[in-house]
Gaussian input, Z-matrix of N, CA and C with variables (Angstrom, degrees):
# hf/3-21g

backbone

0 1
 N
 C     1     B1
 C     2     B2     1     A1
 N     3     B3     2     A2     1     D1
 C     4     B4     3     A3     2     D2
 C     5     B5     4     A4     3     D3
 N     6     B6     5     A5     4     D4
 C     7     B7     6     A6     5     D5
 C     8     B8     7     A7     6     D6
 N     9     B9     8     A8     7     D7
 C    10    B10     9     A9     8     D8
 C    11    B11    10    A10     9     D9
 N    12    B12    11    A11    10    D10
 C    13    B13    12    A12    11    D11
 C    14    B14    13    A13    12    D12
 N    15    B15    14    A14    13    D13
 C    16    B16    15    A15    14    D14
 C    17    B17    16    A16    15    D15
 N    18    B18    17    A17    16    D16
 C    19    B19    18    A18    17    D17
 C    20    B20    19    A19    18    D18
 N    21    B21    20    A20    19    D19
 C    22    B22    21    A21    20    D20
 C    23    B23    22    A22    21    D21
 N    24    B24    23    A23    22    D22
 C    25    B25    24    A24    23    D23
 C    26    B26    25    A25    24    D24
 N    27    B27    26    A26    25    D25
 C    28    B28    27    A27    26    D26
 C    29    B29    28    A28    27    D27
 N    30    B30    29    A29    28    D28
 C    31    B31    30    A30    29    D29
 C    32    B32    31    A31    30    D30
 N    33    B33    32    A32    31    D31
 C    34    B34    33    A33    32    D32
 C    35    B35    34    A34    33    D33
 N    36    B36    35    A35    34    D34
 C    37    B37    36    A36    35    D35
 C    38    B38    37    A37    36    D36
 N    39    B39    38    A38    37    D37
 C    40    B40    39    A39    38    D38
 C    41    B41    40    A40    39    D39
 N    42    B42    41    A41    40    D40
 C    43    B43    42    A42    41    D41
 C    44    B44    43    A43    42    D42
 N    45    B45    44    A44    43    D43
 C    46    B46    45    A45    44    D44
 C    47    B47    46    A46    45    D45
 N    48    B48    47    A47    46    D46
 C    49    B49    48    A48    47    D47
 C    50    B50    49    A49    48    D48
 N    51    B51    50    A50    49    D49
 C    52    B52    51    A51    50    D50
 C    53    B53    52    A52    51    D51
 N    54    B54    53    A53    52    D52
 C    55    B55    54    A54    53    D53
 C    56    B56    55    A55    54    D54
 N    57    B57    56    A56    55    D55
 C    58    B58    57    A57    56    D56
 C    59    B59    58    A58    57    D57
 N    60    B60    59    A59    58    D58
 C    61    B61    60    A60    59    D59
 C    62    B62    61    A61    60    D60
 N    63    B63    62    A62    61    D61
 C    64    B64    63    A63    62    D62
 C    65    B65    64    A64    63    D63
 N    66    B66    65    A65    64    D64
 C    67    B67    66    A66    65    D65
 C    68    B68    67    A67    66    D66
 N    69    B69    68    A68    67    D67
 C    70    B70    69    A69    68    D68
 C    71    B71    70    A70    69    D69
 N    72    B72    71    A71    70    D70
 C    73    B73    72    A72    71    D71
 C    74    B74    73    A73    72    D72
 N    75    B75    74    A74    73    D73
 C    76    B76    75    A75    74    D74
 C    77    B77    76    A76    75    D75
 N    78    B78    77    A77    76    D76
 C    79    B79    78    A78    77    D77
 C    80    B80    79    A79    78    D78
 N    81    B81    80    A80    79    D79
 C    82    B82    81    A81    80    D80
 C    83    B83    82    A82    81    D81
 N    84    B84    83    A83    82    D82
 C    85    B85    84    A84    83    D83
 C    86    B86    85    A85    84    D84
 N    87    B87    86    A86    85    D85
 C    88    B88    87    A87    86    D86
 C    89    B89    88    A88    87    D87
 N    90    B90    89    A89    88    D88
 C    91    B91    90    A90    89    D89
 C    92    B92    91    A91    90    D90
 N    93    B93    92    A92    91    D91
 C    94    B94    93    A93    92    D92
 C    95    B95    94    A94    93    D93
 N    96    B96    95    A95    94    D94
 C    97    B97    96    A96    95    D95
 C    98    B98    97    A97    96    D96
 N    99    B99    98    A98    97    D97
 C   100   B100    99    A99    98    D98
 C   101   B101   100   A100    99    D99
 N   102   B102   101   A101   100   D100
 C   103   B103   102   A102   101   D101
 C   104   B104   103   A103   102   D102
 N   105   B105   104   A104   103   D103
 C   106   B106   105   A105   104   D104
 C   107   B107   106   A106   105   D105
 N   108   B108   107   A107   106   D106
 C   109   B109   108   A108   107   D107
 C   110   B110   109   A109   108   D108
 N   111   B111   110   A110   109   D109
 C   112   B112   111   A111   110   D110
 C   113   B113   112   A112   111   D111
 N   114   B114   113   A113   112   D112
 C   115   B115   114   A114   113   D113
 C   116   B116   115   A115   114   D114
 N   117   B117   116   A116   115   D115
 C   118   B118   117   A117   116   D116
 C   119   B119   118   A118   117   D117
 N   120   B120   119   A119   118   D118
 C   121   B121   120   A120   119   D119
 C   122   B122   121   A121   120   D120
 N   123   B123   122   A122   121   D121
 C   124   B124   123   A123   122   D122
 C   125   B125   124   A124   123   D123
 N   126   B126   125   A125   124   D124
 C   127   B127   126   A126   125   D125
 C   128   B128   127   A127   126   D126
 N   129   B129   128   A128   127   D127
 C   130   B130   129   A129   128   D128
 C   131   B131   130   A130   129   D129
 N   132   B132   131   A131   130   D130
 C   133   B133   132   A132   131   D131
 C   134   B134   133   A133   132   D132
 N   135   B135   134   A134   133   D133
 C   136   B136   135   A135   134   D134
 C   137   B137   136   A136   135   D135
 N   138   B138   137   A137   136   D136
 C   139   B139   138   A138   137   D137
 C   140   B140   139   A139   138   D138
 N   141   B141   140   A140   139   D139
 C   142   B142   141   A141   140   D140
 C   143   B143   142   A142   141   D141
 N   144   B144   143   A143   142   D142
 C   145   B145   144   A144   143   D143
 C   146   B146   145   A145   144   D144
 N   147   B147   146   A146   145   D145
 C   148   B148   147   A147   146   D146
 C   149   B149   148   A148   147   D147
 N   150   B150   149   A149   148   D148
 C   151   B151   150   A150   149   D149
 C   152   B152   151   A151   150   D150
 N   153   B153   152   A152   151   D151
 C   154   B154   153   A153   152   D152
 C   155   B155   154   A154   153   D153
 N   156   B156   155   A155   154   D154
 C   157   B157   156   A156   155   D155
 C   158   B158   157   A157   156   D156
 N   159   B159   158   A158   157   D157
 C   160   B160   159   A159   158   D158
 C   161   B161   160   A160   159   D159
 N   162   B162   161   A161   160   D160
 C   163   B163   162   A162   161   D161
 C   164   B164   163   A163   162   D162
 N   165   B165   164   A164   163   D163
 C   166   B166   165   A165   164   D164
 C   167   B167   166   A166   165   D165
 N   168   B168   167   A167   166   D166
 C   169   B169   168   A168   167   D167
 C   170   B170   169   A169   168   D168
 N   171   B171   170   A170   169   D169
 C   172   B172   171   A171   170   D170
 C   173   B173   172   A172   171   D171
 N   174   B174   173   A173   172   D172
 C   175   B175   174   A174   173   D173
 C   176   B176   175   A175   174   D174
 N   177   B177   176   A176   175   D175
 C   178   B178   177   A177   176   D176
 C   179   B179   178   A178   177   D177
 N   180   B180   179   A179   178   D178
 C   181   B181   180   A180   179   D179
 C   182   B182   181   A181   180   D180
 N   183   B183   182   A182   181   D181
 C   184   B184   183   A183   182   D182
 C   185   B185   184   A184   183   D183
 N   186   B186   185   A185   184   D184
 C   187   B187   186   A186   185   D185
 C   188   B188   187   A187   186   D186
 N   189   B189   188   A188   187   D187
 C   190   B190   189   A189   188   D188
 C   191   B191   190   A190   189   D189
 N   192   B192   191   A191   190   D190
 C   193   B193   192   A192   191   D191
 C   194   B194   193   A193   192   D192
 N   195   B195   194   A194   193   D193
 C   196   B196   195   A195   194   D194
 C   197   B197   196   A196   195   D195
 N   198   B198   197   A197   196   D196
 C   199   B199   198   A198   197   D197
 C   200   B200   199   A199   198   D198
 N   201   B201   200   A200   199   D199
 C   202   B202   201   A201   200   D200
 C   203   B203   202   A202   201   D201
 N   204   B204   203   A203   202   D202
 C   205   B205   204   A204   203   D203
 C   206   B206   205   A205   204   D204
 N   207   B207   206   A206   205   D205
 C   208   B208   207   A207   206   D206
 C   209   B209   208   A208   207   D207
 N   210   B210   209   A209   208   D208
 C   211   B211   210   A210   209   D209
 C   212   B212   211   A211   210   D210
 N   213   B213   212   A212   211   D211
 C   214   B214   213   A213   212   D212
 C   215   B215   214   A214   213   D213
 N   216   B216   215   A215   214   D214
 C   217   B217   216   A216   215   D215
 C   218   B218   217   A217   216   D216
 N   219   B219   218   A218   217   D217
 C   220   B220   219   A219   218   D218
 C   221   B221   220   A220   219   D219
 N   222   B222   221   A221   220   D220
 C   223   B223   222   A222   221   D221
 C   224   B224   223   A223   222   D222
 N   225   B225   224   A224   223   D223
 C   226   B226   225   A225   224   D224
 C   227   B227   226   A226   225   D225
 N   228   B228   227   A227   226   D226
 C   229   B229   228   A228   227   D227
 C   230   B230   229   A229   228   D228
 N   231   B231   230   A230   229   D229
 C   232   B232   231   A231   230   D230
 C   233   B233   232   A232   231   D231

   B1=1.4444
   B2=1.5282
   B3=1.4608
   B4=1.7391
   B5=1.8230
   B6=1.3739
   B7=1.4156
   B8=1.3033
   B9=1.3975
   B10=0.8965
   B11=1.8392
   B12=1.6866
   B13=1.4575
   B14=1.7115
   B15=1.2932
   B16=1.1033
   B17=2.0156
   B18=1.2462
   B19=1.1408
   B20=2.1080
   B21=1.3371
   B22=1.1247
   B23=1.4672
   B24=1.3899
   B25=1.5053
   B26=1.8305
   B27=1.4061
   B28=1.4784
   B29=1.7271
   B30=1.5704
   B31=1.2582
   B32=1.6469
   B33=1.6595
   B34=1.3493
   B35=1.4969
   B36=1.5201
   B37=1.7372
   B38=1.2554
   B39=1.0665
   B40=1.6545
   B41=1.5182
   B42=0.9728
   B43=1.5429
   B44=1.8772
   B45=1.6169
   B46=1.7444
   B47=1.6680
   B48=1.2953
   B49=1.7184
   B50=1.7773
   B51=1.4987
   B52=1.6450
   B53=1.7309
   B54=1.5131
   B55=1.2712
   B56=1.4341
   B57=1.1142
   B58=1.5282
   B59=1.7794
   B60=1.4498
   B61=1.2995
   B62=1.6364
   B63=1.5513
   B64=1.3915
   B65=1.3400
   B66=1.0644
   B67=1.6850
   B68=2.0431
   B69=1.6567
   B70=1.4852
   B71=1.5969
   B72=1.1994
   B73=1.5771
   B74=1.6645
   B75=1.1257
   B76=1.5006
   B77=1.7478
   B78=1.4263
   B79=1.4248
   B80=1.3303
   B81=1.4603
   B82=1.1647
   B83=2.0181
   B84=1.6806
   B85=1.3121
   B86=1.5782
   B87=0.9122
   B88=1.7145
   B89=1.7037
   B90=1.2052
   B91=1.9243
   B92=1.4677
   B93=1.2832
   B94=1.1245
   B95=1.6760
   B96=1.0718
   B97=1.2781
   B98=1.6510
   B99=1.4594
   B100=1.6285
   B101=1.1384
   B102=1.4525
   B103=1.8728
   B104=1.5305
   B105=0.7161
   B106=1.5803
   B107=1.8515
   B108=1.5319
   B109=1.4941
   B110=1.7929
   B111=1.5087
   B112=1.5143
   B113=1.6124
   B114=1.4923
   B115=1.0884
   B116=1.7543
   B117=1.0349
   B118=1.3120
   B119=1.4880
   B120=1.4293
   B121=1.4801
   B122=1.3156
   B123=1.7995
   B124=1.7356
   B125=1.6619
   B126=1.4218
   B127=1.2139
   B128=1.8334
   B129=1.1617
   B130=1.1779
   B131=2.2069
   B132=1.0613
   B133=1.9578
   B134=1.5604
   B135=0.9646
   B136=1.8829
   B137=1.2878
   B138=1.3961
   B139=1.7024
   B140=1.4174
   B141=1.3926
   B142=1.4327
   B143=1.5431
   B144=1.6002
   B145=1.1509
   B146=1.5774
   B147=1.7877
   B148=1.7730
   B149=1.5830
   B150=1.5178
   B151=1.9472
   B152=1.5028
   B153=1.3694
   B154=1.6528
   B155=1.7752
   B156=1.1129
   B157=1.6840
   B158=1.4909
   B159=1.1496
   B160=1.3476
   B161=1.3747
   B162=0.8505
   B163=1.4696
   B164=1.9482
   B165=2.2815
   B166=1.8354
   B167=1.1696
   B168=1.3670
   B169=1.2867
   B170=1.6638
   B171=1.2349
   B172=1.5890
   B173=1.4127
   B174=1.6971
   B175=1.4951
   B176=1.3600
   B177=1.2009
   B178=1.4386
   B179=2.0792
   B180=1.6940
   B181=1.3459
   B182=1.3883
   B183=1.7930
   B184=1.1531
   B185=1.0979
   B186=1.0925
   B187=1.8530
   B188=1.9193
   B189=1.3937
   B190=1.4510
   B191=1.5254
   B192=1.3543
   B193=1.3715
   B194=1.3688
   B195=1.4152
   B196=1.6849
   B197=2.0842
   B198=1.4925
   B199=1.7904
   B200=1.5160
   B201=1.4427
   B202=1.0796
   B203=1.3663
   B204=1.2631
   B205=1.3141
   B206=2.0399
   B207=1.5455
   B208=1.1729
   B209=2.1571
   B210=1.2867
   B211=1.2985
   B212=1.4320
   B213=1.0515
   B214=1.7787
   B215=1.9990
   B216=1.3492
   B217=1.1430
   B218=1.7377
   B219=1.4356
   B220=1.6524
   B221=1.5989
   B222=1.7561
   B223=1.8172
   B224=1.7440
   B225=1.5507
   B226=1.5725
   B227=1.3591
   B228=1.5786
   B229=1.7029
   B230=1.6282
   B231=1.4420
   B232=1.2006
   B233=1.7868
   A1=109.02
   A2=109.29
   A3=109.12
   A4=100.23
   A5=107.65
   A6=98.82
   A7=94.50
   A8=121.98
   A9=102.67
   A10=108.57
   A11=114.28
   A12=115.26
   A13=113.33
   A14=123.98
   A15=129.51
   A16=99.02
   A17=119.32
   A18=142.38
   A19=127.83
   A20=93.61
   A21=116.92
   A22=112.45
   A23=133.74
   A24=129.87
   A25=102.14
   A26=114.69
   A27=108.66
   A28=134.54
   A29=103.38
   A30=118.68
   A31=117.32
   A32=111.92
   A33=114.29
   A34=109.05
   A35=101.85
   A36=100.73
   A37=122.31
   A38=124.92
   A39=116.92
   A40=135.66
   A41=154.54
   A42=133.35
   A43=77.28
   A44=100.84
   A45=105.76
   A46=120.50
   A47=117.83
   A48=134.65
   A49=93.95
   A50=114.46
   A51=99.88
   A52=91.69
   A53=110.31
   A54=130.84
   A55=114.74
   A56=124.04
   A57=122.69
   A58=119.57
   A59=95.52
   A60=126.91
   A61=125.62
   A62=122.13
   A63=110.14
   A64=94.29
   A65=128.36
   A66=151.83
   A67=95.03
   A68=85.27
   A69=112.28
   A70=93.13
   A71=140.43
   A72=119.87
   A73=85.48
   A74=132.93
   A75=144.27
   A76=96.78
   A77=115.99
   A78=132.33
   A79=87.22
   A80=123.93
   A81=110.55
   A82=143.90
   A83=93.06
   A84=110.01
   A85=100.57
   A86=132.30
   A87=146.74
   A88=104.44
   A89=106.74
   A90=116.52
   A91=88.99
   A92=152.31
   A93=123.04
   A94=94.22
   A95=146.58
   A96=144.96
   A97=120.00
   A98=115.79
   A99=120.23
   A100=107.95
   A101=110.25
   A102=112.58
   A103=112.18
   A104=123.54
   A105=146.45
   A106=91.50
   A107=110.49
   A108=109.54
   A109=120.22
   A110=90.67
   A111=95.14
   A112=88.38
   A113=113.87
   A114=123.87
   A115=124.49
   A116=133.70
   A117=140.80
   A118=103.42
   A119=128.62
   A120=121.74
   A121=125.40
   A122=85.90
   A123=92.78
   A124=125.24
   A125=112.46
   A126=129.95
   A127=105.02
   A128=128.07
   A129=117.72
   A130=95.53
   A131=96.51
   A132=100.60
   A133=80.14
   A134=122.36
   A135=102.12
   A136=97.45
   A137=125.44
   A138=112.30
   A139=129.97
   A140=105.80
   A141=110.82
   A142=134.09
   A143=94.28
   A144=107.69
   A145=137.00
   A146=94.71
   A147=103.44
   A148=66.94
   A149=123.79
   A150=89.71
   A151=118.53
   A152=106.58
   A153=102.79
   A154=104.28
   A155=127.60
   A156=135.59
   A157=81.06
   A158=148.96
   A159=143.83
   A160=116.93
   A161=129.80
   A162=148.23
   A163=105.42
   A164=83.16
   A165=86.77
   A166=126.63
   A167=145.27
   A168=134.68
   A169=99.86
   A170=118.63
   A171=126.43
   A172=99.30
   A173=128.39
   A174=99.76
   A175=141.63
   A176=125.00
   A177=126.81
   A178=96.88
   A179=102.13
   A180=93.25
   A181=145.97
   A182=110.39
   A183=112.71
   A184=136.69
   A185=125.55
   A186=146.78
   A187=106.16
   A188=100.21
   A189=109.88
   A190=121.59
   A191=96.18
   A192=96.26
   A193=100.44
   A194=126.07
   A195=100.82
   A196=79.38
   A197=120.68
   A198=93.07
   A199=106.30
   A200=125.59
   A201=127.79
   A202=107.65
   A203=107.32
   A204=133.01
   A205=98.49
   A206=112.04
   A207=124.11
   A208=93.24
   A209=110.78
   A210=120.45
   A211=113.30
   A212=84.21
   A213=103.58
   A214=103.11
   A215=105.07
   A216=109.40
   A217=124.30
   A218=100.42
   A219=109.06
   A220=100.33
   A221=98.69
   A222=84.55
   A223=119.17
   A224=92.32
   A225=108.16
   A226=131.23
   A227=104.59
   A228=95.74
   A229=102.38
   A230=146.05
   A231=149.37
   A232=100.42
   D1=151.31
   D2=-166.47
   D3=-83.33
   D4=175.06
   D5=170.90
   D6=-124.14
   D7=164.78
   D8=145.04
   D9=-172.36
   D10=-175.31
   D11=-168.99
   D12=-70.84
   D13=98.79
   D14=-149.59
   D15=-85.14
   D16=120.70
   D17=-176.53
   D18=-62.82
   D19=-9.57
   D20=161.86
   D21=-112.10
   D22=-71.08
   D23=-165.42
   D24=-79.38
   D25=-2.76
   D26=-153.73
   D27=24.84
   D28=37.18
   D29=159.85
   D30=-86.90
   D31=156.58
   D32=162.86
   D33=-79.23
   D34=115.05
   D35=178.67
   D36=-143.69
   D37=164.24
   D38=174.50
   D39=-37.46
   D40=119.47
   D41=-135.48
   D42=-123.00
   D43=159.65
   D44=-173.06
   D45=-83.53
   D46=124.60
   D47=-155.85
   D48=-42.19
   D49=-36.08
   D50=-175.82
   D51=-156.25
   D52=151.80
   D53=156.33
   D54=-8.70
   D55=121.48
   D56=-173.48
   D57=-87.07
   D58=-15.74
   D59=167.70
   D60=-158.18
   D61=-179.21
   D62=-163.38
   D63=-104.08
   D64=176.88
   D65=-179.95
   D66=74.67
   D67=178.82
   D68=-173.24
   D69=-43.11
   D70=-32.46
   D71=-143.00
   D72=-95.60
   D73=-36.58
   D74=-160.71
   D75=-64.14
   D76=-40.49
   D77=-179.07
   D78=-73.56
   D79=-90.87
   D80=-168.33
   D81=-29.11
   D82=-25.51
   D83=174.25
   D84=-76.08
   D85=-70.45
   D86=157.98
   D87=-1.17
   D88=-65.73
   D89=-170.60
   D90=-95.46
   D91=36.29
   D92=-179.95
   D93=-161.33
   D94=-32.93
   D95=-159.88
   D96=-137.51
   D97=111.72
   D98=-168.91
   D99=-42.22
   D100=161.81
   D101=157.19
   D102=-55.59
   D103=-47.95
   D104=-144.60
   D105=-78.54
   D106=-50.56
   D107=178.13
   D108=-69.25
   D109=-19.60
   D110=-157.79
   D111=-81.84
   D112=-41.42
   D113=166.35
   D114=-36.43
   D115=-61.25
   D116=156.84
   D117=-42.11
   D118=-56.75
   D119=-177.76
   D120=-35.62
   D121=-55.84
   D122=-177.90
   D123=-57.54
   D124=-28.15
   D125=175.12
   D126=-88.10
   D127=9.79
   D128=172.51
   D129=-122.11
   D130=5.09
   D131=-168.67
   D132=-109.94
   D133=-9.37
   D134=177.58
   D135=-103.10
   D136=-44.68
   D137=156.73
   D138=-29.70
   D139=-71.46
   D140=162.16
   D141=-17.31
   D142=-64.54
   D143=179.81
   D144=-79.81
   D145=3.65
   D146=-168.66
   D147=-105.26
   D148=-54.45
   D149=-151.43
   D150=-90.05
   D151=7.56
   D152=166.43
   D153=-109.10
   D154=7.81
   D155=160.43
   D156=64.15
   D157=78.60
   D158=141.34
   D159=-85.10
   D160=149.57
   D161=-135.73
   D162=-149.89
   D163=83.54
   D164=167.64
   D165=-40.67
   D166=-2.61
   D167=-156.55
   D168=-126.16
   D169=3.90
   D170=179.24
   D171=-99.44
   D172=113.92
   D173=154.00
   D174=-65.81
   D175=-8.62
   D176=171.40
   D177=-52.43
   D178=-79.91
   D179=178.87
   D180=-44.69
   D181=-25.95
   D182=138.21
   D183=-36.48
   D184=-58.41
   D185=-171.41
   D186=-64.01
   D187=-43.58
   D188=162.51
   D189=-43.58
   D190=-70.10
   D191=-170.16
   D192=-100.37
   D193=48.89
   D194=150.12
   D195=-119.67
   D196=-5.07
   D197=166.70
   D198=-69.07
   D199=-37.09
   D200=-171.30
   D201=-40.46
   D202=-73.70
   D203=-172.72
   D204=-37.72
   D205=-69.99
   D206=-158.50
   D207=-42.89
   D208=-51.46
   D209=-178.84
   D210=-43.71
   D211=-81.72
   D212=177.67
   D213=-27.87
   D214=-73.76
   D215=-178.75
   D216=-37.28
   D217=-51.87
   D218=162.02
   D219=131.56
   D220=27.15
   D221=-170.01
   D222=-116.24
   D223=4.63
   D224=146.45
   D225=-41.36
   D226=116.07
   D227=-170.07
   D228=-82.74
   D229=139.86
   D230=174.95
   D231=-88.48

């Protein structure tokens, strides 16, 4: 498994065995964000999504929470 400088915790850490999703951002999560962080995400994107009732099947709410996500994670450019 790769290691690598993880973009949220900025630790050296295990980087995730495959793409967490498809297109550029799924890669980008892959080379850029630990298991361990992505891990917490997912358990903070089901939060998200029970107390603001967003609705996977809307793209607006989609589009929401994958900036959320991009932030959270640490892959917001400032």
């Amino acid at each position: 498994m790769a290691t690598i400088v993880c973009a949220r915790c900025g630790k050296s850490a295990e980087a995730l065995d495959n793409p967490p999703m498809g297109g550029q951002l799924g890669a980008t999560i892959q080379e850029r964000v630990c298991a361990n962080c992505y891990a917490e995400w997912l358990s903070q994107q089901n939060l998200l999504i029970n107390h603001y009732a967003l609705n996977m099947s809307d793209s607006d709410d989609r589009k929401k929470l994958i900036e959320v996500m991009k932030e959270y994670l640490g892959l917001v450019k400032v």
